[in-house]
C-alpha positions, -999 to +999 in steps of 0.1 A: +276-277-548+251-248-541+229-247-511+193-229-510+175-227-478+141-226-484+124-207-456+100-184-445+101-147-449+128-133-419+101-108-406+082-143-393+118-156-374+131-147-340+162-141-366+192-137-339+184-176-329+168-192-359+187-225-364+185-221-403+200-189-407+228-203-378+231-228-408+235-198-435+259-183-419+278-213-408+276-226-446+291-192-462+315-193-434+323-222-448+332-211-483+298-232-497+278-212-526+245-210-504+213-185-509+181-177-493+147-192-512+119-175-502+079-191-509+072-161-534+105-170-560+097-209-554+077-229-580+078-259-606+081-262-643+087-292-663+095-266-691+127-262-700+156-253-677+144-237-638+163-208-621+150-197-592+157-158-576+174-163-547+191-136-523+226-135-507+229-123-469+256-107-447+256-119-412+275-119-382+276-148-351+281-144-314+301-174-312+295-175-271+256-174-274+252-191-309+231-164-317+229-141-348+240-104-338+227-095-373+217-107-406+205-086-433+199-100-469+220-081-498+222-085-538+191-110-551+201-130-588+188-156-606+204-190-603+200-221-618+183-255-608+210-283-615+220-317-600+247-296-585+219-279-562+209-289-521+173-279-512+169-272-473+139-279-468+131-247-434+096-240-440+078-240-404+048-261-395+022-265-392+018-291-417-009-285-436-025-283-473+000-252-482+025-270-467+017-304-482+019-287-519+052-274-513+063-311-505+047-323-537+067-292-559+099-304-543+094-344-550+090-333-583+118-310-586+140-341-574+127-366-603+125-341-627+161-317-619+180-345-598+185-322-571+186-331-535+162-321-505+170-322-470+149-336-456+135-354-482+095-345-490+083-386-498+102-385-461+087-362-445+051-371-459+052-404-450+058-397-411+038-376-387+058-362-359+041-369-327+022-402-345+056-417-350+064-417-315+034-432-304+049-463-331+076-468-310+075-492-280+071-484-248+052-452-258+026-429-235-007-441-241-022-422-272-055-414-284-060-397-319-097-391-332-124-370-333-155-392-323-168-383-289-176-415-282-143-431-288-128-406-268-155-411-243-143-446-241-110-436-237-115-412-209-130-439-192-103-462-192-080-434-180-101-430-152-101-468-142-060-466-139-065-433-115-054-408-140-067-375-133-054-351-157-053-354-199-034-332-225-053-328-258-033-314-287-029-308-325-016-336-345+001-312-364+013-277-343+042-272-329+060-252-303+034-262-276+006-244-298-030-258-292-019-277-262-039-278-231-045-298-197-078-307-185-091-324-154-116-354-158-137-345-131-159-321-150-171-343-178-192-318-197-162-293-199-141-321-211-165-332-241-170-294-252-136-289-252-128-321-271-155-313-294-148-277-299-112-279-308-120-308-332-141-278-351-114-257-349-087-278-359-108-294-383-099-333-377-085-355-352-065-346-320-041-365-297-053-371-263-028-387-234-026-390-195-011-360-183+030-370-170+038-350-141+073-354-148+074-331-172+077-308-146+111-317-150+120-311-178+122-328-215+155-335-235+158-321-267+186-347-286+192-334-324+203-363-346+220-356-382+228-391-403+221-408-374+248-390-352+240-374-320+246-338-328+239-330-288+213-330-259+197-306-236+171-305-211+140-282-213+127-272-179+094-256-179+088-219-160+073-224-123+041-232-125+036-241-162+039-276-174+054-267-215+087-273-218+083-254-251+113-230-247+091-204-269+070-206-242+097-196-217+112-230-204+150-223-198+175-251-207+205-270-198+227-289-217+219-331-210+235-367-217+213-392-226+209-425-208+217-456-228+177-467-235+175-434-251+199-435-270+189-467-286+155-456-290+170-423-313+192-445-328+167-468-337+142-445-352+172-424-370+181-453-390+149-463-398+141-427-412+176-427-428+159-453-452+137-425-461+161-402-471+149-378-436+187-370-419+175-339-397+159-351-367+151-333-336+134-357-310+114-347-279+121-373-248+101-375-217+115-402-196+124-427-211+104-430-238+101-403-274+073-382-275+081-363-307+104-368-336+108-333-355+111-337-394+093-311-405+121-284-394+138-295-369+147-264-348+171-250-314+198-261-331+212-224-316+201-237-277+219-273-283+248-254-299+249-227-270+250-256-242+273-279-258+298-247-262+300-258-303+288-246-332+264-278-345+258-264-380+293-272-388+288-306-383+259-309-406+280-295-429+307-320-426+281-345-430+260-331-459 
């Protein structure tokens, strides 16, 4: 079995704690066959036999910090695209049109080649992170549109329950990008805003009472087949409410309580039916507020506080 982690080019990665070059270099430790795919050498034929050019890499791991003290990439070859092949899916959001084609190409390249994808594209496509959280019960009250008077409506029937503050967001961002927190005293701000970032984002965007308790953090639990992988809390810097450690929110590591768990087992086995076994989910109280498909990332953090190198376990479980 050959791996190829498809993924974007290193100059765009914070490369010492990228969680799939943590899972190069824990594969090749390994002894697995496993290469680099970059968007440039990827593509689709249903001509004859595929190869794809693909590049080996020499890296080294600070076991103690889970974090990459180098990783350069050496000798690129041609290799071929057999059944025997795993595609890693490790392109970043956002999810989008580019994004969207590349998940086409790879459906195809599993009916056509019979190899495998992690996660699998139909998987991925069919669920949208932060919309399939709001599915599941018990979930923060969720708007998603881009009609000002629906969301009119829906201010309005915030305000009736006393809430104060909203956070309007991307559907489809990540790492607390686009995210802001507006009062709903000053209405005309609040329509501009909703109405400006529609135009900017071109479609609809997720509107929900702003939860002061995310002051306290929010767990980050990484599933793989369905297995808690491990759990940490994200506690956002003074005075800022993203937990988004990108955005400088430190961590800790975290046990779940027993609803939450349920609720992550739940979902992973319904997305197991979909062929999607990577899942990061995003937990504030006791309820999901994300569920990371896409590429499901700080596998390093999770790693670092749980004192154990996580990518072995996917391994073990590939």
């Amino acid at each position: 079995m050959k791996h190829l982690l498809f993924i974007d080019p290193l100059e765009k990665l914070t490369v010492k704690k990228d969680s799939t070059l943590l899972l190069a270099h824990s594969l090749k430790q390994a002894g697995k066959e496993v290469y680099l795919l970059f968007e440039k050498d990827f593509y689709f034929s249903n001509s004859g036999l595929m190869s794809f050019e693909v590049y080996d890499f020499e890296s080294i791991l600070d076991s103690e910090e889970m974090a990459l003290k180098s990783f350069q990439l050496t000798k690129n070859h041609q290799t071929r695209l057999d059944s025997r092949a795993t595609i890693h899916m490790r392109l970043d959001p956002p999810f989008d049109t580019r994004y969207l084609r590349y998940l086409w190409m790879l459906k195809g390249l599993e009916e056509k080649y019979e190899v495998k994808v992690v996660n699998s594209p139909a998987g991925i496509m069919l669920h949208n992170e932060k919309l399939e959280a709001y599915l599941q019960k018990g979930a923060v009250s969720s708007f998603i549109g881009s009609g000002l008077e629906e969301f009119r409506r829906y201010i309005d029937t915030l305000r009736k329950k006393g809430i104060t503050e909203v956070i309007i967001k991307p559907l489809d961002l990540y790492q607390g990008i686009g995210v802001n927190k507006l009062s709903l005293e000053d209405k005309l701000k609040l329509d501009t805003h909703f109405h400006d970032k529609t135009v900017e984002y071109k479609g609809p965007l997720v509107v929900q009472p702003f939860i002061p308790e995310v002051a306290e953090g929010e767990i980050r639990s990484i599933y793989f087949k369905g297995e808690e992988l491990g759990t940490i809390l994200k506690i956002p810097k003074e005075g800022n409410f993203l937990s988004n450690i990108a955005q400088g929110a430190r961590f800790q590591k975290h046990e779940l309580n027993s609803k939450q768990r349920t609720a992550c087992e739940k979902v992973s086995k319904q997305m197991s039916k979909h062929g999607v076994d990577w899942i990061a989910f995003d937990i504030l109280g006791d309820y999901i507020q994300e569920i990371n498909i896409t590429c499901p990332g700080l596998l390093n953090e999770v790693s670092k506080a749980e004192k154990l190198n996580l990518a072995e376990r996917i391994i073990q479980l590939l």
